[in-house]
N, C-alpha and C positions, 0 to 999 in steps of 0.2 A: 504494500500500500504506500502510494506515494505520501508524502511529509510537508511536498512544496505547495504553496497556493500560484499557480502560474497560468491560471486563465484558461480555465475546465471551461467548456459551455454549459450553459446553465443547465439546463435538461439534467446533464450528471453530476453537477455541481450541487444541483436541487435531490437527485439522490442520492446521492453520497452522505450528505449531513441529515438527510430525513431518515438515513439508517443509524446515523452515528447519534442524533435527537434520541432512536428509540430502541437503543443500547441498552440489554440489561445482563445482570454477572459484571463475577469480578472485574478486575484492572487489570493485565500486564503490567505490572507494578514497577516493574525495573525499565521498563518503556517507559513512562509517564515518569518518573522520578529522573530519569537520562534528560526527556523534554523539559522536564520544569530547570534540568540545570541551565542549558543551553538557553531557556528564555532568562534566566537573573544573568549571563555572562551576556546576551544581547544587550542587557540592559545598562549592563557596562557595572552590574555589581555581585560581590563575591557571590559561590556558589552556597548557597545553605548549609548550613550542618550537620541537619536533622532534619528526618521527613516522617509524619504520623499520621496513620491510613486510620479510618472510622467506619464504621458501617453504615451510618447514613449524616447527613448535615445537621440532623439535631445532636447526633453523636458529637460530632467536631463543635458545635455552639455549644455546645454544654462543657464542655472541656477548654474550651478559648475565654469563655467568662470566666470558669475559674485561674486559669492559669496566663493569661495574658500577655503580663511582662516579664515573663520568661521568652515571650519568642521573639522580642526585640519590636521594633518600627514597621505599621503594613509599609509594603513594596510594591502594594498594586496599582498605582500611580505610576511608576517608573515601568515594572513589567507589563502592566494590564491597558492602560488608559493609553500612553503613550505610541504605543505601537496601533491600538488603534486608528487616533487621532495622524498619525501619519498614513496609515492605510486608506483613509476616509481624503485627505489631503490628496492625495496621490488621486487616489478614481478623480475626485473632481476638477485636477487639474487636467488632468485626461480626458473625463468625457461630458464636464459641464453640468449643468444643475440637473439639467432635463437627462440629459443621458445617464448621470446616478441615479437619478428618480426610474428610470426605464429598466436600469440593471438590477434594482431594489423590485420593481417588482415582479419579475420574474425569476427571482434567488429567495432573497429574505421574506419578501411579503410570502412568498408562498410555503412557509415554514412557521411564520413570527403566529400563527394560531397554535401550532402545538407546539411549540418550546417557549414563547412570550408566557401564554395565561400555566401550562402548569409552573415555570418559575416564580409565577407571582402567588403561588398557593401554595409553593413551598414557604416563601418569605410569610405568608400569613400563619400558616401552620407552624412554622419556628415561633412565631411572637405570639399564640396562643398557648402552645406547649412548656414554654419556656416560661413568661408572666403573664399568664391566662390574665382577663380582665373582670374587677369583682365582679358577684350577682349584681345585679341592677338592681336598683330599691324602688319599689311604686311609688311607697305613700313619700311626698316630696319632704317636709317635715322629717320625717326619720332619714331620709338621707342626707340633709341639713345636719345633725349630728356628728359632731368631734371623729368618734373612731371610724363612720363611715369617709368622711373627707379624708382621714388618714391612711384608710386601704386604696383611694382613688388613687392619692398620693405617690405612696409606695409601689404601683402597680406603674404608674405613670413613668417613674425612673427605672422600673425593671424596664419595662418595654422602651424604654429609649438606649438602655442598654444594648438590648440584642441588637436593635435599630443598627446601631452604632459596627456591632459586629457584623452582620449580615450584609453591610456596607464594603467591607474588607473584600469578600468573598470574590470569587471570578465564578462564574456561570458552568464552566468545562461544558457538555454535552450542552446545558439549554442553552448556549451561545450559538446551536447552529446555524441561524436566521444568519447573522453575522456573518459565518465563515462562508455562507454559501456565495454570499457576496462576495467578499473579499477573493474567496473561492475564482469565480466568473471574472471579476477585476484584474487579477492577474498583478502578485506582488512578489517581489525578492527578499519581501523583509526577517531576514532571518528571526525577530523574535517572532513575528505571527505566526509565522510555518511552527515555531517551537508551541504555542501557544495553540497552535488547532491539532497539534501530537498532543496535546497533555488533553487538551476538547475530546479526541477520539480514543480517551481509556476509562476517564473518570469524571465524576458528580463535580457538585461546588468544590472550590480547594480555596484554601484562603492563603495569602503569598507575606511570609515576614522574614525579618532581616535574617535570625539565624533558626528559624524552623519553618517549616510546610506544614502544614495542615490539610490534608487531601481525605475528601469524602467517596466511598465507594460508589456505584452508578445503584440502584433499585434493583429489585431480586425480582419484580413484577410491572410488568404497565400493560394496562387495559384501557382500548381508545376504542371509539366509537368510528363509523365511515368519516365521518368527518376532523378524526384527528383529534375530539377533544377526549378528556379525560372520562372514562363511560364502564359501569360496574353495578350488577345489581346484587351480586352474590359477596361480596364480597371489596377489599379495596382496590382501590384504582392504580393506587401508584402504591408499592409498597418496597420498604428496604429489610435489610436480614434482621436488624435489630428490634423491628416492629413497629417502625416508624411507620406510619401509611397516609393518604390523603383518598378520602371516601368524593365517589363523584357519580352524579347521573348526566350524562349526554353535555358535561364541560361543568354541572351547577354542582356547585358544593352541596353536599348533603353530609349530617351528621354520621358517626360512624356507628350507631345503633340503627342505620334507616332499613339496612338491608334487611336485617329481622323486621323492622317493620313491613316489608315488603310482601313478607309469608303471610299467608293466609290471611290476605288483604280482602274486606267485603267492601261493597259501595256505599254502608254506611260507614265506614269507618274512615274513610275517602272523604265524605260528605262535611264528618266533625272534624278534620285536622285543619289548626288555627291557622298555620304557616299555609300562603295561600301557593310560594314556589315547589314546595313538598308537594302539597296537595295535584298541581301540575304533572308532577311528578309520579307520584303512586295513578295519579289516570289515564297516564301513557303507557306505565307497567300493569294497568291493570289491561288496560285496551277498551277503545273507547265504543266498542259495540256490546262489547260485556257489560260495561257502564246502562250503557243505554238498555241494553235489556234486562237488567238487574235491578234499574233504580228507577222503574216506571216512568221515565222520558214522556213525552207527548211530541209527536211530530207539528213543524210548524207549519208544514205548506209539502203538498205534493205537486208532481206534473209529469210529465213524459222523461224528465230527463231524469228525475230522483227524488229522495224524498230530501227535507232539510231537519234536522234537529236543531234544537237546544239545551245546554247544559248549562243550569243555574249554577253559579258556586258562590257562598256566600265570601263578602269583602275581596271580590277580582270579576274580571270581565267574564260574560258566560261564554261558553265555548262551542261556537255554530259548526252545524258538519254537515256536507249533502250525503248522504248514502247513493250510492253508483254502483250497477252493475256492467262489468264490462261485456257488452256484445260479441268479443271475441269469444267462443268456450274454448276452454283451457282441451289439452289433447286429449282426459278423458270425459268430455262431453259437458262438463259441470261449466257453469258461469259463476267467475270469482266475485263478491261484493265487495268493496272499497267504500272508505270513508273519508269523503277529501275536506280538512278543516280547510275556513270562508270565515273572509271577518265578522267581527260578531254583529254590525249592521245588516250584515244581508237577511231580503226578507223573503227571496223565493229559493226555490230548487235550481231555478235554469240560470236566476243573478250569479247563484253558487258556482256552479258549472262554469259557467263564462268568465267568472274572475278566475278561474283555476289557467285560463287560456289567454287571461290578459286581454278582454275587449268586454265591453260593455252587456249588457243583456238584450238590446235590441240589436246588439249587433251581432249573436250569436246563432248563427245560420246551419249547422254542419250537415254537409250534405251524407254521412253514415256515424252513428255515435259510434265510440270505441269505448 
């Protein structure tokens, strides 16, 4: 595997980092420890002295709070920032605002969904795990009291703590929006190329004068078609230590949700307060189950289908046409589908026709499918 970034086309530049994104097991540990030296000698400063492998970034942040100034001054400033900021320099003297913008989106944009939002759910799951934030108090009056301002308090400075830490960090793997760019840009810069070897072994690393702090990659990742974070049995993104990050189809969901999930009825659906859950268990429940579970009332029939409605209490109701396809399937059967329609629409054929993008009197077809 090549090491250099010299101007992949994007197409393999775009897969190369969307395999290296969704990397899971160990490191090549003597690989990545070889790269991270060769990016502090780019940087023009000594090689480390000490390098500490974790099993996931809450591992390494829970260990860097404590132990801190033992590992001297972060470096990711000299290692990390700099070498971008020249790579970024470089494209745009090269190929202008509009031409970065043009090679950005078809490298990085087409990556920055699945390595941007789970990185930013790691960063949130480190500063809940680490200084969870207190219970919330209703009554305003008791939360106006001495000891509850003082847990706000307290809570307020852990979590600007981690802040502080998870600042240090380098991205490794969820930088690959990044590299695919710099990827397709086409760069000799000795530290990047070192910098996208340490990207293709391992998780966050954090970079200090005389220790490394390097996070291993996840033992698990579960994505949905569309690349986001997606898991009903279980979590979504998991490391060997037990760290994990619970997700349905990109939305955070608690990590009790999947037992909620079992033996889900459409009342149960009906009373959950949280109204994104709620969304949630009615897409895992499937929304014809719904409908014919939860005594629905059709709004409007016609030729082309029928439309429903599903009330949900505190969030918009959820309209659907029901459609059968006119094609049958090869063993003679005709499949039904249920195409969600905003929740304005008032007919079956509005339905229909906005599923096609033109209006309702403009919807003509001369054979339904």
């Amino acid at each position: 595997m090549s090491t250099q970034l010299t101007g992949r086309p994007a197409d393999l530049s775009v897969a190369h980092w969307r395999a290296v994104a969704a990397a899971t097991g160990p490191a090549d540990r003597a690989t990545a420890e070889q790269a991270v030296r060769t990016a502090y000698r780019a940087a023009g400063l000594a090689e480390p002295e000490e390098f500490r492998w974790y099993p996931s970034p809450l591992a390494a942040v829970t260990e860097l709070l404590a132990r801190r100034p033992e590992f001297g001054a972060s470096v990711r400033e000299q290692v990390r920032t700099a070498a971008w900021q020249r790579a970024r320099n470089a494209a745009f003297t090269a190929l202008g605002p509009g031409g970065w913008a043009e090679l950005w989106g078809a490298t990085g944009a087409e990556l920055a969904a699945t390595t941007a939002l789970p990185a930013e759910r790691v960063r949130t799951a480190l500063l809940d795990h680490v200084a969870p934030e207190p219970e919330p108090v209703s009554d305003w009056t008791e939360s106006r009291k001495p000891v509850h301002k003082e847990a706000r308090r307290v809570a307020a400075e852990a979590r600007a703590e981690v802040r502080l830490a998870v600042l240090d960090a380098v991205a490794g793997q969820h930088d690959a929006a990044w590299f695919a760019a710099f990827d397709t840009a086409g760069t000799g810069d000795e530290s990047l190329a070192a910098l996208a070897g340490v990207a293709r072994q391992v998780g966050w690393w954090w970079p200090y004068e005389r220790t490394v702090l390097l996070s291993e990659r996840p033992v698990a990742l579960h994505r949905d078609e569309a690349g986001r974070l997606d898991r009903a049995d279980g979590p979504a993104l998991a490391y060997a230590d037990g760290f994990a990050l619970y997700a349905w189809r990109g939305m955070p969901v608690p990590a009790d949700f999947p037992d909620r999930l079992s033996g889900l009825t459409a009342e149960r659906i009906r009373s959950e307060e949280n109204a994104e859950l709620r969304r949630v268990m009615l897409e895992h429940f499937g929304y014809d189950r719904y409908l014919a579970e939860s005594g629905a009332e059709p709004l409007h029939r016609d030729e082309t289908g029928i439309l429903w409605r599903i009330q949900l209490p505190d969030d918009e109701p959820v309209v659907m046409v029901e459609v059968v396809n006119s094609t049958p399937e090869p063993d003679g059967t005709s499949r039904t589908y249920y195409l969600r329609v905003p929740p304005g629409t008032r007919t079956a054929r509005a339905g229909v026709a906005w599923t096609f993008g033109v209006e309702e009197s403009e919807y003509h077809p001369q054979r339904e499918t």
